[in-house]
mmCIF entry with sequence, helices, sheets and N, C-alpha, C, O atoms, coordinates in Angstrom:
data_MODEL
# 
_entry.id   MODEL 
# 
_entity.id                         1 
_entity.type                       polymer 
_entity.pdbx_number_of_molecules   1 
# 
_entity_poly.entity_id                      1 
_entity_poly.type                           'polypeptide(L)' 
_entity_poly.nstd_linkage                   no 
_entity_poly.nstd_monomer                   no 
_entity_poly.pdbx_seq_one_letter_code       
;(UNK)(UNK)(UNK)(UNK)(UNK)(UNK)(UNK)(UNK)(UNK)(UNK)(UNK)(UNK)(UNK)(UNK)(UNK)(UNK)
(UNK)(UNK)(UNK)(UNK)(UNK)(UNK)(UNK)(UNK)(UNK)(UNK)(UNK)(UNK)(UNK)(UNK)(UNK)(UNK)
(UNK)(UNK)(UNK)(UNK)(UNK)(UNK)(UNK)(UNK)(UNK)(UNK)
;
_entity_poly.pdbx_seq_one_letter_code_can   XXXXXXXXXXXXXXXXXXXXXXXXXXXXXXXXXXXXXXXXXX 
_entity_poly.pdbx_strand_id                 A 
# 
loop_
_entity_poly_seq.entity_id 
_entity_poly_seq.num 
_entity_poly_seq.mon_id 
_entity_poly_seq.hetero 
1 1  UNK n 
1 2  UNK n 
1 3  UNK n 
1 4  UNK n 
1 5  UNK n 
1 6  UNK n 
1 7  UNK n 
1 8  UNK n 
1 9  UNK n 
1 10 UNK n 
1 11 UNK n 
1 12 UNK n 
1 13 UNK n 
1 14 UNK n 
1 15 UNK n 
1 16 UNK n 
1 17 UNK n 
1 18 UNK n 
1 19 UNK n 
1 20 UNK n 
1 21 UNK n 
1 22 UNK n 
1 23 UNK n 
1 24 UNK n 
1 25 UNK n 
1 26 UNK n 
1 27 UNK n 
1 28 UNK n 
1 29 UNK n 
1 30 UNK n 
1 31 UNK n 
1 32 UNK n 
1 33 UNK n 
1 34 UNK n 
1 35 UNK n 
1 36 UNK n 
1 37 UNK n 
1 38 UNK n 
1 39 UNK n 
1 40 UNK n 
1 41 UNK n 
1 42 UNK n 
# 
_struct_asym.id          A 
_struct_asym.entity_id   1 
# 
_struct_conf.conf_type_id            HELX_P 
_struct_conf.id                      HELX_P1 
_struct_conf.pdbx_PDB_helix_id       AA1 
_struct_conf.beg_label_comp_id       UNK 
_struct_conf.beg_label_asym_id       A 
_struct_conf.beg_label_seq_id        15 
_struct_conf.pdbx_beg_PDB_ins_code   ? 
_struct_conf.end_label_comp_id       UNK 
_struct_conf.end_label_asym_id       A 
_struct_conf.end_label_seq_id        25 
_struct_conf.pdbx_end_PDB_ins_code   ? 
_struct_conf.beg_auth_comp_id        UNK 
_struct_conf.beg_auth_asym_id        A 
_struct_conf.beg_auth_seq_id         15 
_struct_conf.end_auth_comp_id        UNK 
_struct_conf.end_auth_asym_id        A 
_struct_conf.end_auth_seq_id         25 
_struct_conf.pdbx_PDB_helix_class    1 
_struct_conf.details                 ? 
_struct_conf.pdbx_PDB_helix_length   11 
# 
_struct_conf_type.id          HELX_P 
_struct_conf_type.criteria    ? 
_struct_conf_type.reference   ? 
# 
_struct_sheet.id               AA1 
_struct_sheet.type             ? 
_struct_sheet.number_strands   2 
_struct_sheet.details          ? 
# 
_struct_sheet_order.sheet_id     AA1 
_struct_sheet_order.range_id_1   1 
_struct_sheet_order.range_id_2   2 
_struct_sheet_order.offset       ? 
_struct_sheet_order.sense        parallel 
# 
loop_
_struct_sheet_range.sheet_id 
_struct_sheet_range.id 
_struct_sheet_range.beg_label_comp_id 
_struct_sheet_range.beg_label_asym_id 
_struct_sheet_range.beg_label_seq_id 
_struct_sheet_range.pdbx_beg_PDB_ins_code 
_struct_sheet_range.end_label_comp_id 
_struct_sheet_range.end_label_asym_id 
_struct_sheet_range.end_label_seq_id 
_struct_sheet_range.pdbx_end_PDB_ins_code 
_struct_sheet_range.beg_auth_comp_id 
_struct_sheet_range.beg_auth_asym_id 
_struct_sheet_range.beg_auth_seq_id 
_struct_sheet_range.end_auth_comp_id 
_struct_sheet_range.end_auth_asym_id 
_struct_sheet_range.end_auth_seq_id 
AA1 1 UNK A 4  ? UNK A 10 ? UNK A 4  UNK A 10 
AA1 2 UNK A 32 ? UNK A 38 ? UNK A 32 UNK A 38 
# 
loop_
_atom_site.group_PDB 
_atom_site.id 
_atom_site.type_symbol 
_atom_site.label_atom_id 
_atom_site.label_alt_id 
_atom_site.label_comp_id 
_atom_site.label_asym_id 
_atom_site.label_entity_id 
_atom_site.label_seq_id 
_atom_site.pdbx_PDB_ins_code 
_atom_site.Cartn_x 
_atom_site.Cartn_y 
_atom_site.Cartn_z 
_atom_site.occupancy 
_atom_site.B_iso_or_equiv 
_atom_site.pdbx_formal_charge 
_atom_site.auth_seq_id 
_atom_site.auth_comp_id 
_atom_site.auth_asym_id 
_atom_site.auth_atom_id 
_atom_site.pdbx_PDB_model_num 
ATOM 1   N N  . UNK A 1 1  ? -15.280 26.900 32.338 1.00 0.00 ? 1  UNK A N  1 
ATOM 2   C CA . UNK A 1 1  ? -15.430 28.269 32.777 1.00 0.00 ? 1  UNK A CA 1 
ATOM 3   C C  . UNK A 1 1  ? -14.148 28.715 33.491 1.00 0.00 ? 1  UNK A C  1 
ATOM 4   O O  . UNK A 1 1  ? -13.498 27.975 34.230 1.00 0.00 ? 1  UNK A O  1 
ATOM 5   N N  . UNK A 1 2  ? -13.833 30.023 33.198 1.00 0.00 ? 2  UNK A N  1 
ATOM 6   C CA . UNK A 1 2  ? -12.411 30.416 34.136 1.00 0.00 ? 2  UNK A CA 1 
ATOM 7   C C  . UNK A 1 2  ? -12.824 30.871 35.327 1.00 0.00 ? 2  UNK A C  1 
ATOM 8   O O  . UNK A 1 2  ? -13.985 31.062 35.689 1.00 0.00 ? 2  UNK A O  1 
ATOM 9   N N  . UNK A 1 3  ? -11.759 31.050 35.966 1.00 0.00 ? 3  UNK A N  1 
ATOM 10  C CA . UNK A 1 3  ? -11.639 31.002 37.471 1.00 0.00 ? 3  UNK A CA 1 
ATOM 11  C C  . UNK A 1 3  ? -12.257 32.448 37.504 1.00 0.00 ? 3  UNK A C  1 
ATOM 12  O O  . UNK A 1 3  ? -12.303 33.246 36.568 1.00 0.00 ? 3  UNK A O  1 
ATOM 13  N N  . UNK A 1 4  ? -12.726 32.612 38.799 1.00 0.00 ? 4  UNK A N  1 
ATOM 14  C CA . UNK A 1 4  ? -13.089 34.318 39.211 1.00 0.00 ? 4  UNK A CA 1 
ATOM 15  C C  . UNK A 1 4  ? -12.568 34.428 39.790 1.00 0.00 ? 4  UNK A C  1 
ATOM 16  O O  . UNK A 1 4  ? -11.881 33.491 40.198 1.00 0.00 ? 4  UNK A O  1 
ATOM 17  N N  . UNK A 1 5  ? -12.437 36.205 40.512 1.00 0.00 ? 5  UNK A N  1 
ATOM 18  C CA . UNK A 1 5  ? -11.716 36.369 41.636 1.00 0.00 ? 5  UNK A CA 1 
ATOM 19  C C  . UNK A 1 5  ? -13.318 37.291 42.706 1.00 0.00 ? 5  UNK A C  1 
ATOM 20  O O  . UNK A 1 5  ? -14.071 38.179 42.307 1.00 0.00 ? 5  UNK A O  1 
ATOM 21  N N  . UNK A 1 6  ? -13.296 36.735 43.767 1.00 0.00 ? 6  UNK A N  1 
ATOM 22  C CA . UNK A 1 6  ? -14.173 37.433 44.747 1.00 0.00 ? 6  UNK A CA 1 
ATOM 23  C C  . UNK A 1 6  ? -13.599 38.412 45.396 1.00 0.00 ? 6  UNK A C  1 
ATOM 24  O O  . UNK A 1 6  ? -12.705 37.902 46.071 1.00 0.00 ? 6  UNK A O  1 
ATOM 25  N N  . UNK A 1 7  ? -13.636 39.763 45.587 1.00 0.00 ? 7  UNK A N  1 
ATOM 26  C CA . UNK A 1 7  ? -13.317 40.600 46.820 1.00 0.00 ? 7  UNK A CA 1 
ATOM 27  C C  . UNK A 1 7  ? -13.761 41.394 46.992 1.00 0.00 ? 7  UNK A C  1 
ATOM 28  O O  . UNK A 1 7  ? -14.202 42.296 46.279 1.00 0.00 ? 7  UNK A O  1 
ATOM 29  N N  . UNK A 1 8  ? -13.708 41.048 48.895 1.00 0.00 ? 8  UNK A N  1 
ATOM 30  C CA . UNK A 1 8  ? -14.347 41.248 49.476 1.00 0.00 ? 8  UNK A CA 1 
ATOM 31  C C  . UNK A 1 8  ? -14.243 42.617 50.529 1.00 0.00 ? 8  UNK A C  1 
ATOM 32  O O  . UNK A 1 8  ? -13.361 42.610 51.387 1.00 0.00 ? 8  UNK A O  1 
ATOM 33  N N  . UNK A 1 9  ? -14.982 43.532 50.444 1.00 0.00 ? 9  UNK A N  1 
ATOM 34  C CA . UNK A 1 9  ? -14.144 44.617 51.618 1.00 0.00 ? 9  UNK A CA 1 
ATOM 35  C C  . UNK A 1 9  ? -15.237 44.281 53.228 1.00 0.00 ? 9  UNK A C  1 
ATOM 36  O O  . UNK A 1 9  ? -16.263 43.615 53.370 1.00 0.00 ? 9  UNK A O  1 
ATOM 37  N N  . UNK A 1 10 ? -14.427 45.080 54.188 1.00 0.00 ? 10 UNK A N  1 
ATOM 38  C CA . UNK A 1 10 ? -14.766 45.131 55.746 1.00 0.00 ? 10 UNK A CA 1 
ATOM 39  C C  . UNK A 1 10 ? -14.137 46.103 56.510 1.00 0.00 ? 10 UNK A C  1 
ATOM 40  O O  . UNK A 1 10 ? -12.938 46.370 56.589 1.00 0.00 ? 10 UNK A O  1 
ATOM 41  N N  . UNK A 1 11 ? -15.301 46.706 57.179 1.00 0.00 ? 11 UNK A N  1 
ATOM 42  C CA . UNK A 1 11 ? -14.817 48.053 58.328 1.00 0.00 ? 11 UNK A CA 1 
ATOM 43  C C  . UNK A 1 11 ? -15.383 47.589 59.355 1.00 0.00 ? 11 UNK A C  1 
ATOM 44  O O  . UNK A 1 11 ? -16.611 47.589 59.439 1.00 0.00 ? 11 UNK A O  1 
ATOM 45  N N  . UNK A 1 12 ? -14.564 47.089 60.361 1.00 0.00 ? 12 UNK A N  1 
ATOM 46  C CA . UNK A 1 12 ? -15.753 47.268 61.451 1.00 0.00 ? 12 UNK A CA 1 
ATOM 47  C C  . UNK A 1 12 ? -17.042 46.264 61.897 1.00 0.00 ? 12 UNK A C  1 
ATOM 48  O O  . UNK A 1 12 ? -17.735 46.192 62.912 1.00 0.00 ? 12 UNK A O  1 
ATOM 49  N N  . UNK A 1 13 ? -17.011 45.637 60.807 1.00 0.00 ? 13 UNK A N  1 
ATOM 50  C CA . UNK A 1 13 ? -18.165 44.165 61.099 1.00 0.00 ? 13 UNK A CA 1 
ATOM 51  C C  . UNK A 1 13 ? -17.854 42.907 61.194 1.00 0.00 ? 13 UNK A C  1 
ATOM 52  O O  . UNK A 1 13 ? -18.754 42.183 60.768 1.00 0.00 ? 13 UNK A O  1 
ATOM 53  N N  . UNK A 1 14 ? -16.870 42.318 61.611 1.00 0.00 ? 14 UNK A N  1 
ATOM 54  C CA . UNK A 1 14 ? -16.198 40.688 61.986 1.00 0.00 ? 14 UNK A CA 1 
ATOM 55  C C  . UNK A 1 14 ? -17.865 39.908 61.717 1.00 0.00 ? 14 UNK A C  1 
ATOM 56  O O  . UNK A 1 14 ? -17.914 39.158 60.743 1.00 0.00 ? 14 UNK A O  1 
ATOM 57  N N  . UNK A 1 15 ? -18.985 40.054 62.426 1.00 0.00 ? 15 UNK A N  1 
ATOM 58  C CA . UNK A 1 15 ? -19.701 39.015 62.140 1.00 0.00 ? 15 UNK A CA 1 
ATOM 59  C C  . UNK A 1 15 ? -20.291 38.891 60.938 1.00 0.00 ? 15 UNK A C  1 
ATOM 60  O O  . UNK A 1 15 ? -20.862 37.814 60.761 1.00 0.00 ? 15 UNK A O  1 
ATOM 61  N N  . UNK A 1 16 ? -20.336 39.935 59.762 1.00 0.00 ? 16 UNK A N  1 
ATOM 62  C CA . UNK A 1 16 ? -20.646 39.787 58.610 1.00 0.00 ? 16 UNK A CA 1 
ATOM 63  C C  . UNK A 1 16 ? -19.455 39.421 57.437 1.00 0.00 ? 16 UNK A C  1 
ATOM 64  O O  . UNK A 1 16 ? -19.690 39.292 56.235 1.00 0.00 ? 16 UNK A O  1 
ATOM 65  N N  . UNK A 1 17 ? -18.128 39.288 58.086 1.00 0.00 ? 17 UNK A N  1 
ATOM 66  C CA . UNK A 1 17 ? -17.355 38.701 57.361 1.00 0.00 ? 17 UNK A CA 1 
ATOM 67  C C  . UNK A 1 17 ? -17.417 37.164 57.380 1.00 0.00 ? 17 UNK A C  1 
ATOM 68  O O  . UNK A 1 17 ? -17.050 36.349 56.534 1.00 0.00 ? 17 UNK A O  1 
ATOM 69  N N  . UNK A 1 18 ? -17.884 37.032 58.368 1.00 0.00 ? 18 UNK A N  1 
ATOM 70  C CA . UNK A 1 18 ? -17.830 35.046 58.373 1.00 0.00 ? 18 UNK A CA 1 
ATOM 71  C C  . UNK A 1 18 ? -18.754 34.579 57.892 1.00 0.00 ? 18 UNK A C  1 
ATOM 72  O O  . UNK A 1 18 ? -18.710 33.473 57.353 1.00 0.00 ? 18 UNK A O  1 
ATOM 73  N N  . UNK A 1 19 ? -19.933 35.377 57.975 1.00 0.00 ? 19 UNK A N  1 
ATOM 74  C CA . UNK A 1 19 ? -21.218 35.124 57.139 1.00 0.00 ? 19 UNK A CA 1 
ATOM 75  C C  . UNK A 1 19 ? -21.337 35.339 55.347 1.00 0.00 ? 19 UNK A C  1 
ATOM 76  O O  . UNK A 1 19 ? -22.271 34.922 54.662 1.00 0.00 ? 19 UNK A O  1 
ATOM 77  N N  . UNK A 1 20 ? -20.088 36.122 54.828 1.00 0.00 ? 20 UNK A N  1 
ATOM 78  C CA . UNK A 1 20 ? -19.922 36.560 53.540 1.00 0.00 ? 20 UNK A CA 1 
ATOM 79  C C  . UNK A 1 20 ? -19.266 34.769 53.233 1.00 0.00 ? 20 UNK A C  1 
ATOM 80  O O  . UNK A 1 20 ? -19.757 33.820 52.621 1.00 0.00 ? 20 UNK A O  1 
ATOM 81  N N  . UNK A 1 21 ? -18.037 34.934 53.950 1.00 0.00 ? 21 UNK A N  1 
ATOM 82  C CA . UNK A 1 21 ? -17.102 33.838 53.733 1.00 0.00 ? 21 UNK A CA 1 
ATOM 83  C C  . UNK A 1 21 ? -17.910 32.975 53.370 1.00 0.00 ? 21 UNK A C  1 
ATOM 84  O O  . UNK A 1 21 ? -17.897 32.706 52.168 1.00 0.00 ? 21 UNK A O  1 
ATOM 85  N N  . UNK A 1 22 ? -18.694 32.387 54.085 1.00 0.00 ? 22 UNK A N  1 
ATOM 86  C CA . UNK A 1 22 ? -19.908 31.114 54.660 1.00 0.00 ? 22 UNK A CA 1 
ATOM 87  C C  . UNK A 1 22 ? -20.570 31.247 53.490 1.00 0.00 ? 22 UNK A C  1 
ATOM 88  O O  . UNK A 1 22 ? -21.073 30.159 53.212 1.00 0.00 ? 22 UNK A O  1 
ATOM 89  N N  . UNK A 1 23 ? -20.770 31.936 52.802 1.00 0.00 ? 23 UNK A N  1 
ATOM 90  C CA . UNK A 1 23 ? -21.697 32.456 51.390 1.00 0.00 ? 23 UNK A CA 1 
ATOM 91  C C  . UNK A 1 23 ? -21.184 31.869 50.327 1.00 0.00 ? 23 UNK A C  1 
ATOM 92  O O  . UNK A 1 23 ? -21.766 31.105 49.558 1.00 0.00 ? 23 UNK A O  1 
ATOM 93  N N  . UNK A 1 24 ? -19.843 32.310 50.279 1.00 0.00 ? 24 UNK A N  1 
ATOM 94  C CA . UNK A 1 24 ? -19.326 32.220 48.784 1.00 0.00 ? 24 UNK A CA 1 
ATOM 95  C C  . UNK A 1 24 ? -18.819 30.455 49.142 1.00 0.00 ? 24 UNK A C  1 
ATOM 96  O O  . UNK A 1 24 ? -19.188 29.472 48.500 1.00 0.00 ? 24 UNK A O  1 
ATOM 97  N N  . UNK A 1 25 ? -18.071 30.463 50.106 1.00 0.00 ? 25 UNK A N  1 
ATOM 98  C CA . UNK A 1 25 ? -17.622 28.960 50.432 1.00 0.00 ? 25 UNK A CA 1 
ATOM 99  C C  . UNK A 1 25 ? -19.369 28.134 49.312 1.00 0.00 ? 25 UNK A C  1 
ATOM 100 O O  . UNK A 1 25 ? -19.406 27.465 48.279 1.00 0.00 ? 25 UNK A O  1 
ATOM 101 N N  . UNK A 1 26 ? -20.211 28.533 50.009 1.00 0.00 ? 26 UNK A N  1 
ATOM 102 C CA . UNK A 1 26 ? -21.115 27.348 50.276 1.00 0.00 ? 26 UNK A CA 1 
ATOM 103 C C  . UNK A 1 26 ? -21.673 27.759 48.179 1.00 0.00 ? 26 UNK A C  1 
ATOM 104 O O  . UNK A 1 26 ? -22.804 27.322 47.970 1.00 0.00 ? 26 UNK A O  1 
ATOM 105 N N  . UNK A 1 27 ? -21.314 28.143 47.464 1.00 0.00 ? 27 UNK A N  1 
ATOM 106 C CA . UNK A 1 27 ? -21.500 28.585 46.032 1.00 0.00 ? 27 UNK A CA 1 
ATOM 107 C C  . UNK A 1 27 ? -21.131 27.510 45.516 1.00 0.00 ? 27 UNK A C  1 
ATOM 108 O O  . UNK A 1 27 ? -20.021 27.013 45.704 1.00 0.00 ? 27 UNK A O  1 
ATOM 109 N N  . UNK A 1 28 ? -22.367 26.847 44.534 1.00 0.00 ? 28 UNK A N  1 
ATOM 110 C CA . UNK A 1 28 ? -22.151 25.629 44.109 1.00 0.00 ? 28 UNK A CA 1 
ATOM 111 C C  . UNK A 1 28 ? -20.760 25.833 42.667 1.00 0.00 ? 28 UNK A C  1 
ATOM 112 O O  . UNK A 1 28 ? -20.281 24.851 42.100 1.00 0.00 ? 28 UNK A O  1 
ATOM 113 N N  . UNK A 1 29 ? -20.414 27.080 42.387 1.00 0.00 ? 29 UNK A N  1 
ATOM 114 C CA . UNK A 1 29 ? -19.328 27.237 41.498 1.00 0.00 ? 29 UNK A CA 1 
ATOM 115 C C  . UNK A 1 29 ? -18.002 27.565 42.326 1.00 0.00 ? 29 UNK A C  1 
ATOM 116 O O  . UNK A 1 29 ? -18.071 28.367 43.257 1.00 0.00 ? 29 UNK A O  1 
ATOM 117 N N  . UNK A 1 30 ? -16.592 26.846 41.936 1.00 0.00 ? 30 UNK A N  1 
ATOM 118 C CA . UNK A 1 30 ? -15.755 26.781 42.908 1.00 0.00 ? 30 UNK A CA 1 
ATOM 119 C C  . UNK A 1 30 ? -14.640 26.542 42.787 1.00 0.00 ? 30 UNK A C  1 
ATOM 120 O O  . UNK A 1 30 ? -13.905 25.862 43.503 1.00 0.00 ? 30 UNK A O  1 
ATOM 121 N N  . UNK A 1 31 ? -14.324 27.393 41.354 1.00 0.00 ? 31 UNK A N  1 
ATOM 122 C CA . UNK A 1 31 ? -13.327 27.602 40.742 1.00 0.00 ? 31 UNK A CA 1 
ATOM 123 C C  . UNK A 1 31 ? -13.263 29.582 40.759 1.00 0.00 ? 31 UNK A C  1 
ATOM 124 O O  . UNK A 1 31 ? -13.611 30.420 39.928 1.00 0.00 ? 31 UNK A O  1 
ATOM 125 N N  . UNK A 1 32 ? -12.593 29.691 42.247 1.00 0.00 ? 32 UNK A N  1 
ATOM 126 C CA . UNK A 1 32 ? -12.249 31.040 42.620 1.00 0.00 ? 32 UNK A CA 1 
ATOM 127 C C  . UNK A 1 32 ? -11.584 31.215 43.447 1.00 0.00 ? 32 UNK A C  1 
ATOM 128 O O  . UNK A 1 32 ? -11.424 30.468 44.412 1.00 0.00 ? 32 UNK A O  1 
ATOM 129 N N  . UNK A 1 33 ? -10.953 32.443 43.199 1.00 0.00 ? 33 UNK A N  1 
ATOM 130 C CA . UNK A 1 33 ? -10.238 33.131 44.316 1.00 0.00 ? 33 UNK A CA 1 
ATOM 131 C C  . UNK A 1 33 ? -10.576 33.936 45.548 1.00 0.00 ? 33 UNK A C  1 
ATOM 132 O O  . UNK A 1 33 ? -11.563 34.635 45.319 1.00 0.00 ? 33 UNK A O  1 
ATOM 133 N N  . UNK A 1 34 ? -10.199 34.057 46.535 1.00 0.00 ? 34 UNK A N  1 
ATOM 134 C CA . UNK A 1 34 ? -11.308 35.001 47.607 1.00 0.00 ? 34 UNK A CA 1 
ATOM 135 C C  . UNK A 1 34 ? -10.317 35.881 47.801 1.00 0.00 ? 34 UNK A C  1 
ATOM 136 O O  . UNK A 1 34 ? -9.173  35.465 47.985 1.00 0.00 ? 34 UNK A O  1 
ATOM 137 N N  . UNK A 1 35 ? -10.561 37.039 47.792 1.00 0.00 ? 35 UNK A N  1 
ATOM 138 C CA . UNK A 1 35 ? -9.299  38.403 48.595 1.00 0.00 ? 35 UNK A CA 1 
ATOM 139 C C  . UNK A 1 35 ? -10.441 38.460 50.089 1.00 0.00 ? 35 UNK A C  1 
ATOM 140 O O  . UNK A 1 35 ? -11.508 37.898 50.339 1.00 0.00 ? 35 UNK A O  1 
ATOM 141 N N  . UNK A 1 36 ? -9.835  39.140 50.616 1.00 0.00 ? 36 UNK A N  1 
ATOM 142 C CA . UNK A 1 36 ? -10.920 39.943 52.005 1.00 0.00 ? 36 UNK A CA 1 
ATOM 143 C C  . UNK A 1 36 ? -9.718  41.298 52.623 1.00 0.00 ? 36 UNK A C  1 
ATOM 144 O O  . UNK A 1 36 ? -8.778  41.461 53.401 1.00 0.00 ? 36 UNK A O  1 
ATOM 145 N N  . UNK A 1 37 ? -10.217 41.727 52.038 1.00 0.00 ? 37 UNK A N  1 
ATOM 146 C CA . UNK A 1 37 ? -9.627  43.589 52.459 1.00 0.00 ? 37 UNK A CA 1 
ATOM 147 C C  . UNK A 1 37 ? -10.554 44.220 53.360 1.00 0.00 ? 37 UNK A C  1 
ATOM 148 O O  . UNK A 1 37 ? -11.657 44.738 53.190 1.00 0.00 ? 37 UNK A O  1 
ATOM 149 N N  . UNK A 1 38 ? -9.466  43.956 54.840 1.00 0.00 ? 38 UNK A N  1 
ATOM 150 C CA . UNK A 1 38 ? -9.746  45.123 55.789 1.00 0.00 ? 38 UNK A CA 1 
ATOM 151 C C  . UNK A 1 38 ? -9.390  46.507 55.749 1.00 0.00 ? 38 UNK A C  1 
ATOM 152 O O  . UNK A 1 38 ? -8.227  46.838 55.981 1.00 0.00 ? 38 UNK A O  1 
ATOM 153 N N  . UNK A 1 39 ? -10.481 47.548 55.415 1.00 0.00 ? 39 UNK A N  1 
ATOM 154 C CA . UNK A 1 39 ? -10.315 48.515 56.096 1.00 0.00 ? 39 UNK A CA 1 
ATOM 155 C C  . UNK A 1 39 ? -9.954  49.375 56.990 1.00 0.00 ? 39 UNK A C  1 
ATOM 156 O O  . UNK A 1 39 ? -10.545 50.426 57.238 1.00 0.00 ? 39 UNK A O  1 
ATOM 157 N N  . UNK A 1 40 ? -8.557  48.798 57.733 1.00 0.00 ? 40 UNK A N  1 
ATOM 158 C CA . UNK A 1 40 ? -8.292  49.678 58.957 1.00 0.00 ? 40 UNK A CA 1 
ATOM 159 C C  . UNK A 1 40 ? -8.909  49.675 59.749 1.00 0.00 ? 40 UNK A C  1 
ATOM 160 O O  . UNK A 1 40 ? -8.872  50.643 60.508 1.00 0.00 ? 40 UNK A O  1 
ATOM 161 N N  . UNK A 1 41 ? -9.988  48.375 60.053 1.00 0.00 ? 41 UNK A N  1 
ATOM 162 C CA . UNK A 1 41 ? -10.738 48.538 61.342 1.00 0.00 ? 41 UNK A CA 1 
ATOM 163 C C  . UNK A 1 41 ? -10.130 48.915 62.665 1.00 0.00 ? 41 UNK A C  1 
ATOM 164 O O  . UNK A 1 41 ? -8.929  49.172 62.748 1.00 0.00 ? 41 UNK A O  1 
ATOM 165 N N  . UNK A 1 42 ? -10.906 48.950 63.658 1.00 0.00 ? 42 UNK A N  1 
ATOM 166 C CA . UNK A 1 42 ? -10.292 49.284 65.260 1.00 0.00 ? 42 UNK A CA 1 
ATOM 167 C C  . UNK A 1 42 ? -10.280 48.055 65.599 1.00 0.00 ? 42 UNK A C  1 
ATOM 168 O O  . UNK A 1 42 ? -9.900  47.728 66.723 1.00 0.00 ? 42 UNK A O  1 
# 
């Protein structure tokens, strides 16, 4: 199977980014890429 790419966006919520991360990390498939695009949070 080829590789995927995951991405991911975020405004504003730090504790649902570690919990996304924590998600895909823990995906028994694991041949991927992760982006994580902040939004310009504050």
């Amino acid at each position: 199977m080829p590789k995927i790419s995951v991405i991911m966006t975020s405004y504003n919520k730090p504790a649902f980014v570690e919990k996304s991360i924590l998600s895909v990390l823990n995906q028994t498939f694991q041949d991927f890429e992760l982006f994580i695009m902040d939004d310009d949070s504050d």
